[in-house]
Legacy VTK file of the C-alpha trace (Angstrom):
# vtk DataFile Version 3.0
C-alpha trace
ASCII
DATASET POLYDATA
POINTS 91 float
9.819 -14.029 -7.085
7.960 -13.327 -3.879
9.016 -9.924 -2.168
7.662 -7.521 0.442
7.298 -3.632 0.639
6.956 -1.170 3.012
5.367 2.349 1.675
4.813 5.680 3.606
2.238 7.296 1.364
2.482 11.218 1.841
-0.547 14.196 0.700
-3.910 14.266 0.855
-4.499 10.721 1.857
-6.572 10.178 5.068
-9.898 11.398 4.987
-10.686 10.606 1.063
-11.033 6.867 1.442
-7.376 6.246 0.318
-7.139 2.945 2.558
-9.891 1.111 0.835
-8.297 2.562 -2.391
-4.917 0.977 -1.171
-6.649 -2.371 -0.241
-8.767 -2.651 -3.563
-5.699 -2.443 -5.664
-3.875 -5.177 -3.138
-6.967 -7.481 -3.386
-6.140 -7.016 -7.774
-2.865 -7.617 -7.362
-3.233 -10.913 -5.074
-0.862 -9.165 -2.367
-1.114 -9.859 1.423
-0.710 -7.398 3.947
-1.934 -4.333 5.512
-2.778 -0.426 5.496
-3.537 1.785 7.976
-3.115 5.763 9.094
-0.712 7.276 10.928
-1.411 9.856 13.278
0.898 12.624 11.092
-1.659 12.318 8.402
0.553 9.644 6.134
-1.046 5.930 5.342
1.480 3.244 6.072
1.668 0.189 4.001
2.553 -3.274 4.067
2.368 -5.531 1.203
3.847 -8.975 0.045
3.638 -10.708 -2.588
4.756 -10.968 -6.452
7.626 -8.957 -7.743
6.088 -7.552 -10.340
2.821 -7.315 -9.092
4.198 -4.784 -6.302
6.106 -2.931 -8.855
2.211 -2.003 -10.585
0.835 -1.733 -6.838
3.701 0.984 -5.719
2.812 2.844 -9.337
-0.538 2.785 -8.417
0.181 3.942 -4.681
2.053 6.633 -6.654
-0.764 7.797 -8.469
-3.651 7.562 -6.045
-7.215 7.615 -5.880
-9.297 9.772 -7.244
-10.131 11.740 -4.183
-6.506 11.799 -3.202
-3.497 13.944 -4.206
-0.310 11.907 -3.615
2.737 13.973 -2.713
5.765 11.569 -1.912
5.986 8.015 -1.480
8.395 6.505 0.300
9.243 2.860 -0.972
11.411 0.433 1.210
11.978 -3.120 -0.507
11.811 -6.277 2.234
13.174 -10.092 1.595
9.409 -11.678 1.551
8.090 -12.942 5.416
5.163 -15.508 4.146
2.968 -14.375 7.160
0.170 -12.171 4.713
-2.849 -14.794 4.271
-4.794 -11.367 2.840
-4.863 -7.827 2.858
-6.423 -5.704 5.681
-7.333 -2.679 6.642
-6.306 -1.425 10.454
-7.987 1.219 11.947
LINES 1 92
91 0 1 2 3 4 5 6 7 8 9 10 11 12 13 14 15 16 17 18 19 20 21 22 23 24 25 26 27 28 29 30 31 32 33 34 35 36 37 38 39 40 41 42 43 44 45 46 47 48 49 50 51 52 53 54 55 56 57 58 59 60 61 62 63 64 65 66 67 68 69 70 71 72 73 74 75 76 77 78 79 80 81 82 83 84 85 86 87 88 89 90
């Protein structure tokens, strides 16, 4: 079942290549979406796609890279939109 989530990623996660971390792992889990910083030092993301392939992509978000340390993660489950083709980073 398709579904969509919304994370605000919290720690030591802008600076330390955590986006290209974030859209590796999307890329392996065949999720569409996006990532991007935030200018109070979180990384927002966006990603649709298989149930349980988000489940293993919000354990990995929980985790981190690494070169990050991952303090909170805020997780926000969406009905699926079908407008991710792929998975992008925005500066």
């Amino acid at each position: 079942m398709k579904k969509c989530v919304h994370l605000h990623i919290q720690g030591l996660v802008q600076g330390v290549g955590f986006r290209y971390f974030v859209n590796k792992s999307a890329r392996q889990h065949y999720l569409g979406g996006w990532v991007k910083n935030l200018p109070d030092g979180r990384v927002e993301v966006m990603a649709e796609g298989d149930e349980l392939e988000l489940q293993e992509f919000v354990s990995a978000m929980r985790k981190g890279s690494r070169f990050s340390t991952v303090q909170n993660v805020e997780v926000e489950w969406l009905p699926a939109t079908n407008k991710f083709n792929h998975f992008q980073i925005i500066d």
